[in-house]
mmCIF file of the N, C-alpha and C atoms, coordinates in Angstrom:
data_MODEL
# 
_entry.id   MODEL 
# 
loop_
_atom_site.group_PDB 
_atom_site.id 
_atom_site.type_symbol 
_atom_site.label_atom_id 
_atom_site.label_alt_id 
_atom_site.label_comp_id 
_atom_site.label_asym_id 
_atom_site.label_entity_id 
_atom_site.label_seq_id 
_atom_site.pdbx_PDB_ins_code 
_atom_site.Cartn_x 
_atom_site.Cartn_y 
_atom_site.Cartn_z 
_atom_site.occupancy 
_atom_site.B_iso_or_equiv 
_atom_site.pdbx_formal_charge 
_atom_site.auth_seq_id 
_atom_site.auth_comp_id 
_atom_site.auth_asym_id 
_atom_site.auth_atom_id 
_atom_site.pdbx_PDB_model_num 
ATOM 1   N N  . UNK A 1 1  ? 28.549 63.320 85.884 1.00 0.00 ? 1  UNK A N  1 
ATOM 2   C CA . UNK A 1 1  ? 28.421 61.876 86.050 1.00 0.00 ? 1  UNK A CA 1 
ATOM 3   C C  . UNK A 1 1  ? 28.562 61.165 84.710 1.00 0.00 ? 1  UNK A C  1 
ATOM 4   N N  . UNK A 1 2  ? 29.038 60.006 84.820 1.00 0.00 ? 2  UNK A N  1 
ATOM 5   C CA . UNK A 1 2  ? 29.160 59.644 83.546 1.00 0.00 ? 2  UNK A CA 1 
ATOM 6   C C  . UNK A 1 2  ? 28.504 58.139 83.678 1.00 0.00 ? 2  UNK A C  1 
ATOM 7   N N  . UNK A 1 3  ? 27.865 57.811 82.518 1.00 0.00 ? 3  UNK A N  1 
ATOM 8   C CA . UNK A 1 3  ? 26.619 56.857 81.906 1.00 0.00 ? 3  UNK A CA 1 
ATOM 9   C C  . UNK A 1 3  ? 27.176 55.089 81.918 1.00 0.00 ? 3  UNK A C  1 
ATOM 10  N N  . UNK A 1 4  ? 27.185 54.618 82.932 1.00 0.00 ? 4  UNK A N  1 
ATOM 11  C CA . UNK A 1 4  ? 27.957 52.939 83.375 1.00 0.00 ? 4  UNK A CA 1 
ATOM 12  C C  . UNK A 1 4  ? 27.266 52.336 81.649 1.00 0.00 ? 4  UNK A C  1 
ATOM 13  N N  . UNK A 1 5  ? 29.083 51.154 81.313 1.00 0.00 ? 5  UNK A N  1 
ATOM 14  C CA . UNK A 1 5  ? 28.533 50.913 79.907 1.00 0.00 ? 5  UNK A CA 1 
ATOM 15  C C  . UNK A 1 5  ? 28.716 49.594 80.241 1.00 0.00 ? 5  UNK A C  1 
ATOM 16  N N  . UNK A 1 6  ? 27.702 48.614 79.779 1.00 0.00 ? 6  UNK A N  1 
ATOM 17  C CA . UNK A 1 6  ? 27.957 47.348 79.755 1.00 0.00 ? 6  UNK A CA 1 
ATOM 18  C C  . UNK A 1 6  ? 28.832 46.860 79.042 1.00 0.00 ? 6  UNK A C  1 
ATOM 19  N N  . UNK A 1 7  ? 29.836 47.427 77.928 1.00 0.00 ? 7  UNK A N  1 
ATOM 20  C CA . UNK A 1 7  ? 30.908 47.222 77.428 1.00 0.00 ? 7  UNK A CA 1 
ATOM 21  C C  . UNK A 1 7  ? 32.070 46.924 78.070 1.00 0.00 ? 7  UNK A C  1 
ATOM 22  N N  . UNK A 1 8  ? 32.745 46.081 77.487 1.00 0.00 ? 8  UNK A N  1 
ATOM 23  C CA . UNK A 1 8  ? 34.044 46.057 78.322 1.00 0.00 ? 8  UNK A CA 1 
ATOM 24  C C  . UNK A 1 8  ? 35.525 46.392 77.210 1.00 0.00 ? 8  UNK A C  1 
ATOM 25  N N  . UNK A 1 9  ? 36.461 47.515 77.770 1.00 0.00 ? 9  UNK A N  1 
ATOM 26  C CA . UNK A 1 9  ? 37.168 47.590 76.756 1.00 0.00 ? 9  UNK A CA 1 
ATOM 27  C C  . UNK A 1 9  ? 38.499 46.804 76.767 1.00 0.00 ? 9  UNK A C  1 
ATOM 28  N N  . UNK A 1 10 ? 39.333 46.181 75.625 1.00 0.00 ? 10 UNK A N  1 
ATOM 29  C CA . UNK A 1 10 ? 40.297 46.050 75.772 1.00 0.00 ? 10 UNK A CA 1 
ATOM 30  C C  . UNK A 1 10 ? 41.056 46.150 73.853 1.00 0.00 ? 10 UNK A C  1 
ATOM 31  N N  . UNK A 1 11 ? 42.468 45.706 74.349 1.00 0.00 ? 11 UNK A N  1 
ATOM 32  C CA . UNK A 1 11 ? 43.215 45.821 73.370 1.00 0.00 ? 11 UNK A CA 1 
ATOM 33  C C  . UNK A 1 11 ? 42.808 44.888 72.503 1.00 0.00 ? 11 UNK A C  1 
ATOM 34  N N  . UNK A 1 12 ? 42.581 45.130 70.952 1.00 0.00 ? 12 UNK A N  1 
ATOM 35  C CA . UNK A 1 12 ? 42.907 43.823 69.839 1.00 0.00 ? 12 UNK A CA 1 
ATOM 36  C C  . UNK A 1 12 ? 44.082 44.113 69.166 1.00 0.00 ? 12 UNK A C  1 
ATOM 37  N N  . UNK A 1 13 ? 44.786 42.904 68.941 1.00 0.00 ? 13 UNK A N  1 
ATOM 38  C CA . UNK A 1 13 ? 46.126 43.262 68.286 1.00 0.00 ? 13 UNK A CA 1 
ATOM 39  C C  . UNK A 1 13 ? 45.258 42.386 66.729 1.00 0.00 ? 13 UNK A C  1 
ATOM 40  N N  . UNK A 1 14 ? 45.354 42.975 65.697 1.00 0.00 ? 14 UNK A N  1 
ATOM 41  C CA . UNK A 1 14 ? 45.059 42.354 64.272 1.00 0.00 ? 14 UNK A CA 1 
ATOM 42  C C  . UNK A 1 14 ? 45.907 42.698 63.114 1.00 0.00 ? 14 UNK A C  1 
ATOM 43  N N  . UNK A 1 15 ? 45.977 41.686 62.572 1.00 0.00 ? 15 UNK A N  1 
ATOM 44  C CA . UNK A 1 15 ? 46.661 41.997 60.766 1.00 0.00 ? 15 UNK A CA 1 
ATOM 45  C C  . UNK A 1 15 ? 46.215 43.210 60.320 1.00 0.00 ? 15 UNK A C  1 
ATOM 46  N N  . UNK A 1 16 ? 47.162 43.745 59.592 1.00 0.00 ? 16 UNK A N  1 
ATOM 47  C CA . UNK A 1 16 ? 46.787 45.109 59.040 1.00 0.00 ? 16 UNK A CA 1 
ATOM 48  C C  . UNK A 1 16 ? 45.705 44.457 57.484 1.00 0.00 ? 16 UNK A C  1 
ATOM 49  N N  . UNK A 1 17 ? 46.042 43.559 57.133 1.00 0.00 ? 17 UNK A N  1 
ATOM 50  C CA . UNK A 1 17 ? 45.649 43.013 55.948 1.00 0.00 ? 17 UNK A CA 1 
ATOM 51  C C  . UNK A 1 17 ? 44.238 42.456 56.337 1.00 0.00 ? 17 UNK A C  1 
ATOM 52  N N  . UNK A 1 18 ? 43.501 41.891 57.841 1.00 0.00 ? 18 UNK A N  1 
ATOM 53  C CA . UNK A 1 18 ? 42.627 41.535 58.137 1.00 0.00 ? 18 UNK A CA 1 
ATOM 54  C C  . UNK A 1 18 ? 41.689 42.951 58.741 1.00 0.00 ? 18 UNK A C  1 
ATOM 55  N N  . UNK A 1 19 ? 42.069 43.677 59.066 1.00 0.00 ? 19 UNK A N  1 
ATOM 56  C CA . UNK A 1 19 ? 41.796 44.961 59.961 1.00 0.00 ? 19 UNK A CA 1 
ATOM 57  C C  . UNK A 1 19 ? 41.606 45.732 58.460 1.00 0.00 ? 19 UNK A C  1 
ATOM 58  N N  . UNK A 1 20 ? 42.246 45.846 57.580 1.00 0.00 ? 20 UNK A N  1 
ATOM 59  C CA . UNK A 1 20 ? 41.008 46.561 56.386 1.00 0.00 ? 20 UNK A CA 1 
ATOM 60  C C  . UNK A 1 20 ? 40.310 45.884 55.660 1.00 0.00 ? 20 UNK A C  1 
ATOM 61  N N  . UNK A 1 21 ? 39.964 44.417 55.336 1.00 0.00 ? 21 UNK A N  1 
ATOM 62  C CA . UNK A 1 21 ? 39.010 43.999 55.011 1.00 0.00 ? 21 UNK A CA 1 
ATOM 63  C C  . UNK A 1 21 ? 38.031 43.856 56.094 1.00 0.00 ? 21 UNK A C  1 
ATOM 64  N N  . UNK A 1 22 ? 37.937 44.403 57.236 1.00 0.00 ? 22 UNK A N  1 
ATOM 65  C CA . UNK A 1 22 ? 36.777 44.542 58.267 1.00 0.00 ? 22 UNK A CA 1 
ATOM 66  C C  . UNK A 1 22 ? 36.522 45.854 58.024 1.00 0.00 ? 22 UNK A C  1 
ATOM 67  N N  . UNK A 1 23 ? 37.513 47.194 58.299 1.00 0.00 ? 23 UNK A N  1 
ATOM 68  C CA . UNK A 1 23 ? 36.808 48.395 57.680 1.00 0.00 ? 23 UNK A CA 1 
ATOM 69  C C  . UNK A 1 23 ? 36.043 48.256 56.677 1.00 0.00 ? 23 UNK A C  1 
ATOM 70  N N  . UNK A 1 24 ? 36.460 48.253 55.356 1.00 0.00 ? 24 UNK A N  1 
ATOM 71  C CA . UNK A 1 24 ? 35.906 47.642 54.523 1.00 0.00 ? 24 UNK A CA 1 
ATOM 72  C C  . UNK A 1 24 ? 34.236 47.648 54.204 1.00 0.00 ? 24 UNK A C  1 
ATOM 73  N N  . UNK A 1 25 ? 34.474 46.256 54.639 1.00 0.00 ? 25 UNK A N  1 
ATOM 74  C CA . UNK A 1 25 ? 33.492 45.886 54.936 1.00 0.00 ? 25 UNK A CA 1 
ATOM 75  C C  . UNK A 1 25 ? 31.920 46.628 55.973 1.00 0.00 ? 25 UNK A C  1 
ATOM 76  N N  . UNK A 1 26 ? 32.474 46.845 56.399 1.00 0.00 ? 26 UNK A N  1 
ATOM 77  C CA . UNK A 1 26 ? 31.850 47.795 57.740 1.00 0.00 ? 26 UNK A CA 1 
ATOM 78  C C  . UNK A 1 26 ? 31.421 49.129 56.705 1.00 0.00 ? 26 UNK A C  1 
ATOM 79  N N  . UNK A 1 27 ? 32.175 49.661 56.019 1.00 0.00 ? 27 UNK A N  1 
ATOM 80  C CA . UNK A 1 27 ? 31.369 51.025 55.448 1.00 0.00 ? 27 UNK A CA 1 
ATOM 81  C C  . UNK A 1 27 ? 30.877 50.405 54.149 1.00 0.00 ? 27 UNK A C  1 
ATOM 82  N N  . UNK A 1 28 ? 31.412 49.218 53.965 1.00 0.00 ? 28 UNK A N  1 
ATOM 83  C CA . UNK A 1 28 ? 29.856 48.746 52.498 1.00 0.00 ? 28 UNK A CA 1 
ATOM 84  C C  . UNK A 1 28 ? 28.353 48.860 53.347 1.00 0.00 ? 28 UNK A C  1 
ATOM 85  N N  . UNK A 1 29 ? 28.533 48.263 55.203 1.00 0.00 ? 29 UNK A N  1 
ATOM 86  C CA . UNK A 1 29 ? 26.673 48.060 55.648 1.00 0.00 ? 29 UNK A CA 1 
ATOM 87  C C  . UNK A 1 29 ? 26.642 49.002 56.762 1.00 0.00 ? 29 UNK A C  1 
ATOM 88  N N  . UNK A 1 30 ? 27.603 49.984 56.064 1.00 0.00 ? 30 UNK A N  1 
ATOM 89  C CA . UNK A 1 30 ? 27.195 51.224 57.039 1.00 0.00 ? 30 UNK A CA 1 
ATOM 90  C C  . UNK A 1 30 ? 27.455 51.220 58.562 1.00 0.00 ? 30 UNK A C  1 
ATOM 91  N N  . UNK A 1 31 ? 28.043 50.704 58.894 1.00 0.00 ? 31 UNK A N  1 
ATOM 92  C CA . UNK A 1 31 ? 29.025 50.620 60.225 1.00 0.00 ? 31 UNK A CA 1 
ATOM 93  C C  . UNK A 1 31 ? 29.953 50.974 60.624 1.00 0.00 ? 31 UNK A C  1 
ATOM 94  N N  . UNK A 1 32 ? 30.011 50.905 61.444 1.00 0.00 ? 32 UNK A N  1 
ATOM 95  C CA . UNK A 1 32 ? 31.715 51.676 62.407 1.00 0.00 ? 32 UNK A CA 1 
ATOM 96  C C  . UNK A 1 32 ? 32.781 50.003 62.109 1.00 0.00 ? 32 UNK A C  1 
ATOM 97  N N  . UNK A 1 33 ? 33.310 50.610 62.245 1.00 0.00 ? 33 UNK A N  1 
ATOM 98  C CA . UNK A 1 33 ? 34.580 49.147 62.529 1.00 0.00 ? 33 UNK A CA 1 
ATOM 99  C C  . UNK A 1 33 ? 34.224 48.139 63.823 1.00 0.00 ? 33 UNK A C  1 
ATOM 100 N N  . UNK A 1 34 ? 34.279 49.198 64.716 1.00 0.00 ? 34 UNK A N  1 
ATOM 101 C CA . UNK A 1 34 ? 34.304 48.716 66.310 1.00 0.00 ? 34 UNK A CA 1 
ATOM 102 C C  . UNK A 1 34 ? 32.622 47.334 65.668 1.00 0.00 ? 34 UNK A C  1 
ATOM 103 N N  . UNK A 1 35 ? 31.722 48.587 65.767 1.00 0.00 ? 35 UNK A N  1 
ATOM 104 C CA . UNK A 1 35 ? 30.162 47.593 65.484 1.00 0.00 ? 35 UNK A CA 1 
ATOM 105 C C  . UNK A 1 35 ? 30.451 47.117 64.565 1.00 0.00 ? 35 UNK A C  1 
ATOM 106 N N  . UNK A 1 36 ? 31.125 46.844 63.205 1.00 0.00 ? 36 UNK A N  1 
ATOM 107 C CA . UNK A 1 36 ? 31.271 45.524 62.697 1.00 0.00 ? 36 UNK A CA 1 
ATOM 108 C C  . UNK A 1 36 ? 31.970 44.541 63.172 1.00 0.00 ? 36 UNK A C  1 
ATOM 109 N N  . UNK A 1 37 ? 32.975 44.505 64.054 1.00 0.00 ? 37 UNK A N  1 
ATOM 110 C CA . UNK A 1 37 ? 33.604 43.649 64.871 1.00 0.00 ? 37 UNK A CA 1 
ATOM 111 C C  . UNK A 1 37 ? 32.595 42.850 65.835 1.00 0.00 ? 37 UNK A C  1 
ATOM 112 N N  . UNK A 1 38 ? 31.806 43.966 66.929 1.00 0.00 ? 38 UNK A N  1 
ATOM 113 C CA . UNK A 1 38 ? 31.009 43.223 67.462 1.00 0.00 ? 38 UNK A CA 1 
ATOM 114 C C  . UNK A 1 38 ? 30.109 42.549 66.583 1.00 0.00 ? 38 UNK A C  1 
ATOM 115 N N  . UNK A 1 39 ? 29.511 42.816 65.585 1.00 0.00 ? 39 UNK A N  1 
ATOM 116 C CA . UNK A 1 39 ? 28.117 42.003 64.868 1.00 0.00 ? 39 UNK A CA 1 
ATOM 117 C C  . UNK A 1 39 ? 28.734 40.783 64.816 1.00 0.00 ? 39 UNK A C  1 
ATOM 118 N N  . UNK A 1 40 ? 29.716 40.961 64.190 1.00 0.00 ? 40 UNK A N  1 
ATOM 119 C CA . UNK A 1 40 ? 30.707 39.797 63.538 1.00 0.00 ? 40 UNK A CA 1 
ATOM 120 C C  . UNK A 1 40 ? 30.742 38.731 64.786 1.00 0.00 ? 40 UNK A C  1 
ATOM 121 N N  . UNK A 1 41 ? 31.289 39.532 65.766 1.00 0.00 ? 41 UNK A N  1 
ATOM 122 C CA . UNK A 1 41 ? 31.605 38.206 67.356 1.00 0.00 ? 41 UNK A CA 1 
ATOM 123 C C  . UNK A 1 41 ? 30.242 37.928 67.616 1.00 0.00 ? 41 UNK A C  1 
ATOM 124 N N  . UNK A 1 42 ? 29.284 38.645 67.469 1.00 0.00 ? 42 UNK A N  1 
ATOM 125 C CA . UNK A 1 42 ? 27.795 38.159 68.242 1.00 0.00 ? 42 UNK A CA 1 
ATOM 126 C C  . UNK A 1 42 ? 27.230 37.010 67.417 1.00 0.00 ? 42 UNK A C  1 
ATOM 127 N N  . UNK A 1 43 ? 27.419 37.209 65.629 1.00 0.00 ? 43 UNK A N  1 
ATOM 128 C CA . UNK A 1 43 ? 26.619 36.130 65.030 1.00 0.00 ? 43 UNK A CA 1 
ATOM 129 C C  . UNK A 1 43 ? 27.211 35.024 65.061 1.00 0.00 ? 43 UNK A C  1 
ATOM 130 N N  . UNK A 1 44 ? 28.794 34.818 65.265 1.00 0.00 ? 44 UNK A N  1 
ATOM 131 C CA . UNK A 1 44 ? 29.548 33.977 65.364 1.00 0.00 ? 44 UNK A CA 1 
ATOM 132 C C  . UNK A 1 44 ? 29.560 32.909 66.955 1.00 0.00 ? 44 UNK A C  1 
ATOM 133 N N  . UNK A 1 45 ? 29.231 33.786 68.447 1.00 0.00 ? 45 UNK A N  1 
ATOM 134 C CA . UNK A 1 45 ? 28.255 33.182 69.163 1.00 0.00 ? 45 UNK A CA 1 
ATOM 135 C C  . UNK A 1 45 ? 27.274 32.451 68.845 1.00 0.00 ? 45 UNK A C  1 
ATOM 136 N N  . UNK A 1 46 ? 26.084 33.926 68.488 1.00 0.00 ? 46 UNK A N  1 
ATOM 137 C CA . UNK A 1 46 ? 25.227 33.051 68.327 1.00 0.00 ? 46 UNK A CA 1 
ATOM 138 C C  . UNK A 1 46 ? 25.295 31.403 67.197 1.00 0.00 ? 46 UNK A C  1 
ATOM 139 N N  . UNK A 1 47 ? 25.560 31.788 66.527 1.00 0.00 ? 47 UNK A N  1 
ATOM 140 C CA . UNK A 1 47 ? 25.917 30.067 65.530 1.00 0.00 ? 47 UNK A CA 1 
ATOM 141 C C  . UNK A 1 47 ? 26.264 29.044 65.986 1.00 0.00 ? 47 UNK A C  1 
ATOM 142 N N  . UNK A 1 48 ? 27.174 29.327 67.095 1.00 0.00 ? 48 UNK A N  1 
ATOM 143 C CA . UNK A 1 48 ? 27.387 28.532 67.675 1.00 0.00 ? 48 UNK A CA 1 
ATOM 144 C C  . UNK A 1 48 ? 26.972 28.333 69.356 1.00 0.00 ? 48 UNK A C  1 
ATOM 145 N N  . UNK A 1 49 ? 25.819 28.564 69.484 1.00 0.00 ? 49 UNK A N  1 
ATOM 146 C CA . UNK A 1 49 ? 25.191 28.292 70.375 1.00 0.00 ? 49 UNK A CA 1 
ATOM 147 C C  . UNK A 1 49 ? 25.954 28.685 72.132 1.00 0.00 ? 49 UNK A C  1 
ATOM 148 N N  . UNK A 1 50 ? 26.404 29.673 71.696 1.00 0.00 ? 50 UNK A N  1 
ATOM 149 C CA . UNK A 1 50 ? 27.565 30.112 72.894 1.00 0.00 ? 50 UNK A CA 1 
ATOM 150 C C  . UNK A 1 50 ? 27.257 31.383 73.472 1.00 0.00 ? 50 UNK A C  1 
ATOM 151 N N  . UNK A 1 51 ? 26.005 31.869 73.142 1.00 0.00 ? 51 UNK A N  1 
ATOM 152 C CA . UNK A 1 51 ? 25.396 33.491 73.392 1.00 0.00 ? 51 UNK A CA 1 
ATOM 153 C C  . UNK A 1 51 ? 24.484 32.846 74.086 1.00 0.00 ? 51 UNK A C  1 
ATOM 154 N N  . UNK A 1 52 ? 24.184 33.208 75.146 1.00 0.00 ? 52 UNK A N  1 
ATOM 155 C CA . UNK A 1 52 ? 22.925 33.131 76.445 1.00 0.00 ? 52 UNK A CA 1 
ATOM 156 C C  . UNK A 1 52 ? 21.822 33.960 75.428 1.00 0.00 ? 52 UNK A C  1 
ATOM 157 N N  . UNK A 1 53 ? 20.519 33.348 75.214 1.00 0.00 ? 53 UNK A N  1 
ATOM 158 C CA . UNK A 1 53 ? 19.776 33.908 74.787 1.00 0.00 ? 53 UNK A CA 1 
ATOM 159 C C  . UNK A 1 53 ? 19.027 35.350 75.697 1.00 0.00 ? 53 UNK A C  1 
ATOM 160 N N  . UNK A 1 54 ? 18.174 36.146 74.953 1.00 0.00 ? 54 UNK A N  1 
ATOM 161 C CA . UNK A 1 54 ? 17.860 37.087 76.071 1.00 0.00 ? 54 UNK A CA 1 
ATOM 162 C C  . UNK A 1 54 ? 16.705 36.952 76.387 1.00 0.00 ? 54 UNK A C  1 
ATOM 163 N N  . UNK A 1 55 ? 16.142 37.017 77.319 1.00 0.00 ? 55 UNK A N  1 
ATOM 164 C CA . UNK A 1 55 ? 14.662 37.123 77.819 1.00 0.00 ? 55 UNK A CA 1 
ATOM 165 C C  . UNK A 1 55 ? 13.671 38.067 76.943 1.00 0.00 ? 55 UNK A C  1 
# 
């Protein structure tokens, strides 16, 4: 059986020139790429008041 993910996957098409300053970045705070991408989209929600808060 395999473990239902609340993730949803799809394609990103990105600059090669933007796509390694996110690696990058990501192994200066110890992250994967993928989870620096998401942190990145979540704080950028949240800032802008566009993330449903959680209970």
């Amino acid at each position: 059986m395999t473990k239902e993910s609340k993730n949803k996957s799809f394609v990103l098409r990105i600059e090669t020139e933007t796509m390694e300053a996110i690696e990058k970045w990501a192994a200066n705070e110890f992250r994967s790429t993928n989870g620096q991408i998401l942190y990145l989209l979540n704080e950028a929600l949240k800032k802008n008041g566009r993330l449903a808060k959680k209970k």
